[in-house]
Structures are given as C-alpha cells and as structure tokens.
C-alpha positions in Angstrom: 0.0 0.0 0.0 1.2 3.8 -1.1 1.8 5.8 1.8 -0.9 8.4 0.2 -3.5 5.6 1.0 -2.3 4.9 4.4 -2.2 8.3 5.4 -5.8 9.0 3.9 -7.1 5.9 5.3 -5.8 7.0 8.7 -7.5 11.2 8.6 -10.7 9.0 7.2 -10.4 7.0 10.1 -10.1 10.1 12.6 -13.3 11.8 10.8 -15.6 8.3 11.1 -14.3 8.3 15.0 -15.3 11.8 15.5 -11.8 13.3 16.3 -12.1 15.2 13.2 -16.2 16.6 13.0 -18.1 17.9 10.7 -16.0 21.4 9.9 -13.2 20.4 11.5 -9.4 21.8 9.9 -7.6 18.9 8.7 -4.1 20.1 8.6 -2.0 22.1 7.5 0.1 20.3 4.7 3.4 21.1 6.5 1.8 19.8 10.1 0.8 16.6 8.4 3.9 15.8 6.7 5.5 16.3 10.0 3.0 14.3 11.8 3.3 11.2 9.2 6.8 11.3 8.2 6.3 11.8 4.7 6.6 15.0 1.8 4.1 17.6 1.7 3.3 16.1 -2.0 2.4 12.8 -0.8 -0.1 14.7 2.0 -1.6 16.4 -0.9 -2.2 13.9 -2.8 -3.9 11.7 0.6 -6.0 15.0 0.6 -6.8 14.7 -2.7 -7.8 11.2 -2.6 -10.8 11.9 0.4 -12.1 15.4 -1.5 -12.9 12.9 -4.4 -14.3 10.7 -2.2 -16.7 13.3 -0.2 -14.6 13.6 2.6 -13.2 16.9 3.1 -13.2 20.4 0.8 -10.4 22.2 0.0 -10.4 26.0 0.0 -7.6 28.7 -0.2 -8.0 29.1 3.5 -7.1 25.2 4.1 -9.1 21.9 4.2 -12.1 21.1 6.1 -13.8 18.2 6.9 -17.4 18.6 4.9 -20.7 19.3 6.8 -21.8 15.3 5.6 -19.1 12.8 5.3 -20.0 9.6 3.5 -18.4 7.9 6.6 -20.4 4.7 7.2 -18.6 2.1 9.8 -18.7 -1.9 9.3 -18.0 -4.7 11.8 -14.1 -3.9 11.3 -14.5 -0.1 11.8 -16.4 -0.9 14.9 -13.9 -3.6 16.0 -10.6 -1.2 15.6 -12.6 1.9 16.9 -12.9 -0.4 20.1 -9.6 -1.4 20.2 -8.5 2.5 20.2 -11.0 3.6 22.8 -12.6 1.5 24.3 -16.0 1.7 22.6 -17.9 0.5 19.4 -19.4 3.9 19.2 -17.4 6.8 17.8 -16.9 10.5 20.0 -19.5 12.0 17.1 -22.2 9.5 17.4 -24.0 8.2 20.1 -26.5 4.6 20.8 -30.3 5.2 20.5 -33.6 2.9 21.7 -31.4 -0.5 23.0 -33.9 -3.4 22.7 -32.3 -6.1 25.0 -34.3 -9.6 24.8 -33.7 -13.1 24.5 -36.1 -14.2 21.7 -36.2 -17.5 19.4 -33.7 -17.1 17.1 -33.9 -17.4 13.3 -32.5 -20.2 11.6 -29.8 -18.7 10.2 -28.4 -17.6 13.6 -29.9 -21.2 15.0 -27.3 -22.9 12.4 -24.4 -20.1 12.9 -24.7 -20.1 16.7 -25.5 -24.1 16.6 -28.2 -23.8 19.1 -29.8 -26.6 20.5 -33.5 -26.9 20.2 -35.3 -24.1 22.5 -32.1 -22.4 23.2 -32.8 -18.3 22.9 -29.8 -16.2 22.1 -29.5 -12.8 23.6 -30.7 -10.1 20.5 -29.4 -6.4 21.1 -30.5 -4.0 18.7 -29.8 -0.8 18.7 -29.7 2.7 15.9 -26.4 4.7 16.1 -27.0 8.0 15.1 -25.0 11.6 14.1 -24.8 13.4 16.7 -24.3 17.0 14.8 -27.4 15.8 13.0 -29.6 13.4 15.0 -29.8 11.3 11.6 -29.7 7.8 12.5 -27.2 6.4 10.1 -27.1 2.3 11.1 -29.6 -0.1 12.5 -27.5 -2.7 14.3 -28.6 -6.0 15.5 -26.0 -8.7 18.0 -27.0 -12.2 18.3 -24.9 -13.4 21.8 -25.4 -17.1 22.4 -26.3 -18.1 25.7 -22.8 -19.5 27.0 -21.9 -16.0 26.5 -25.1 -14.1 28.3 -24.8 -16.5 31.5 -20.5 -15.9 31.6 -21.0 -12.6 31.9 -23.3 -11.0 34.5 -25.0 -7.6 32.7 -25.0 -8.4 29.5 -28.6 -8.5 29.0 -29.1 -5.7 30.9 -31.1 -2.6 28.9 -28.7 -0.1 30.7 -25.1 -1.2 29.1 -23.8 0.9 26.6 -24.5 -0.4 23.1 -20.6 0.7 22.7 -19.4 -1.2 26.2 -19.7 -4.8 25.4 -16.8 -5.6 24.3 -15.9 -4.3 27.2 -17.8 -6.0 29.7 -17.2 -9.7 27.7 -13.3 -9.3 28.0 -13.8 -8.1 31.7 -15.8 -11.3 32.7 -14.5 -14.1 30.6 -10.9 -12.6 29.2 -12.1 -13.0 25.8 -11.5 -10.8 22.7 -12.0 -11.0 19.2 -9.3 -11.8 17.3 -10.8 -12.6 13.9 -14.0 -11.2 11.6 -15.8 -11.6 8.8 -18.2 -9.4 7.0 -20.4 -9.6 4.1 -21.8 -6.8 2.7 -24.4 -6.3 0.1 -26.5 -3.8 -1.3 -30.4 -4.6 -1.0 -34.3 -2.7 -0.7 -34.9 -2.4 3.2 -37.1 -4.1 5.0 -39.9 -2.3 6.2 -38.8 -2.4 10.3 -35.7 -0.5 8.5 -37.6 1.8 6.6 -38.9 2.9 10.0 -35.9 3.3 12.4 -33.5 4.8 9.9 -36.2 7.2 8.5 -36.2 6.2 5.2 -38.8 5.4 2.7 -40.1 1.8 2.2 -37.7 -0.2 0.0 -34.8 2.1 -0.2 -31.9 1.4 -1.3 -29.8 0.4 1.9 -26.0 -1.5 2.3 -26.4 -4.8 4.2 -23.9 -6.0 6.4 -23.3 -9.7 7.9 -20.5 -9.9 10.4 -18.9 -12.4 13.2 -16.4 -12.1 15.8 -14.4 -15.1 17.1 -11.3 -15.9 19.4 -9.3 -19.0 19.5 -12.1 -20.6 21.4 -15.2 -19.9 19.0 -17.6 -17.5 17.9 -18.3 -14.6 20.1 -21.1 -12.6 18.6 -22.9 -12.6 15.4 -24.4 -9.7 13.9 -26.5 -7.5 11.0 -25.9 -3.7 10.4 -28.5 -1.9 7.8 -26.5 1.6 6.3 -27.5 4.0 4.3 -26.9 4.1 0.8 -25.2 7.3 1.1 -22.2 6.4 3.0 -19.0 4.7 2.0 -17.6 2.0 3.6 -13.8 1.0 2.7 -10.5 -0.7 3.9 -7.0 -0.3 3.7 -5.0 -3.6 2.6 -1.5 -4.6 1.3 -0.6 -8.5 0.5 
C-alpha cells in the first residue's frame, strides 16, 4: 500500500471516530507531513484522494472536513474503533432505543450459533446516530449465544452501553475478538428499517453480515442496515 493511502485511510479513520467533525481543519500540509513522516506532496495527494471521495473540501483558506461525510462504519470499523478507545461507538455519534431480549432465534443464527433446540440467544438491537445531526445512520442488531449471556453477568441488561460490550465480555470471561468476517451487500430495506432509519419503504440500503471469534469460537454474530449514502472501505496490502 502507497503511503498516500495509508495516510488518507488514517484522517478517514479520525473523521468516522469523530476526532475530526463535521467542519473540523484537517491540517496544515506542513503539520501533516511532519505528523506522518512523509513529503508535503504525498499529503496532498492523501488529501486529494478523500475530497474525491466526499470527505473533506479544500479551499484557499485550508481543508475542512465537509458538513456530511459519507463515513459509514462496518464490523471492522467498529472492532478497531474499540480497540483504540474503548468503545464500538465513535466521539461523534452516540447509541439510541437499546432493545435487549432473549427471543427464538432465526434459523440462520440457530445454524451459525448451533443452538440446540429451544435455546434463545440474547438479541441487542440498537440505531447509532449523528450526533451534529440526530440522523440515525445504522440499525445494528447482536446475536450473543447463551454461554456467552450466563458468563457474563450484565449483559442482557437494557442499561449497558451499546458501545461497552466488548468491554464487559473481556472483563468477565478474558475474551476478545481476534478474527472477523463481513459480508456486505446492497439490498431494498425491509420495512422495520424503513422505520428506524427514516427512510422510505424499499430504499436502497447496504447490508452487512458480520462475526467475531477468538481461539475458542464464535463470540457474537451480527446485522448492520447503512444508508446508501455512506461509503464503507478498507485499507489492505498482500
């Protein structure tokens, strides 16, 4: 990977955290070359890269992150966001409406949590929404199987932080994730989405699949409905 990408994957990280909100200065050129190491050119360009992409504008008094950033978060956003801080949730956003229930599972998560017949998993749903906007931007929904709730005392409790989980799982049991996978596709949203993201029936939303798993088995599986609107991407190098 170019070390234009990295460093515009790294300012596009700091706007979907919140460090850098909505209006925010992202530089100067000469303070970012400094910070990263590398030429004021190759800045330039990493700036470049995120105003095509929505991110920022660029003016003759500097560059700015924009009023909307297309900045949508997946199960590995959420995941290395936690690992920096301490929370799934970002400084500019915040959780809204936590439904905590045990409920019969579909058979999807039945087979994917390989549940035993009558066994409920532990379903915590949950919107996260701007908070310069109060624009729900993600509906998210956690499937915890039952080992997991009765390990760790609070978990199905209405009153923990959608973004302290992690938290509290690693607290109790000393477990992490240490692997992921997501899926993603785009798809019409159901009509429960519709409704919590404010959107209109069978628009166009990006559907997200995703796991989390240490050495000892899965952890927690779980769906997140975006917005069209946003842009989800990752950095990579072979």
């Amino acid at each position: 990977m170019s070390r234009q990408s990295e460093i515009a994957d790294l300012i596009r990280q700091k706007i979907q955290s919140g460090q850098l909100p909505p209006g925010a200065q992202v530089g100067p050129l000469r303070d970012l070359a400094g910070e990263y190491e590398v030429s004021q050119e190759t800045v330039r360009r990493a700036i470049g890269w995120l105003a095509e992409a929505g991110h920022v504008r660029v003016s003759h008094r500097g560059t700015f992150v924009t009023d909307t950033p297309p900045t949508g978060s997946d199960a590995d956003d959420r995941l290395r966001l936690w690992e920096q801080t301490g929370s799934t949730i970002g400084l500019a956003e915040y959780a809204q409406g936590l439904q905590c229930q045990r409920v019969p599972a579909p058979a999807h998560v039945r087979e994917i949590h390989e549940l035993a017949h009558g066994e409920r998993p532990l379903r915590r749903r949950y919107l996260i929404v701007a908070a310069d906007e109060d624009r729900p931007t993600a509906l998210v929904t956690e499937w915890w199987a039952p080992e997991i709730v009765g390990a760790v005392p609070g978990l199905d409790d209405a009153r923990l932080k959608a973004g302290e989980v992690l938290t509290l799982v690693k607290a109790a049991t000393g477990r992490e994730p240490r692997s992921g996978r997501d899926a993603c596709r785009a798809r019409d949203a159901y009509p429960h989405e519709s409704t919590a993201l404010r959107i209109r029936d069978g628009a166009a939303v990006l559907a997200c699949a995703w796991d989390w798993s240490d050495d000892v088995g899965l952890l927690v599986y779980g769906e997140m409905t975006l917005l069209a609107d946003v842009e989800v991407g990752h950095s990579y190098k072979r």
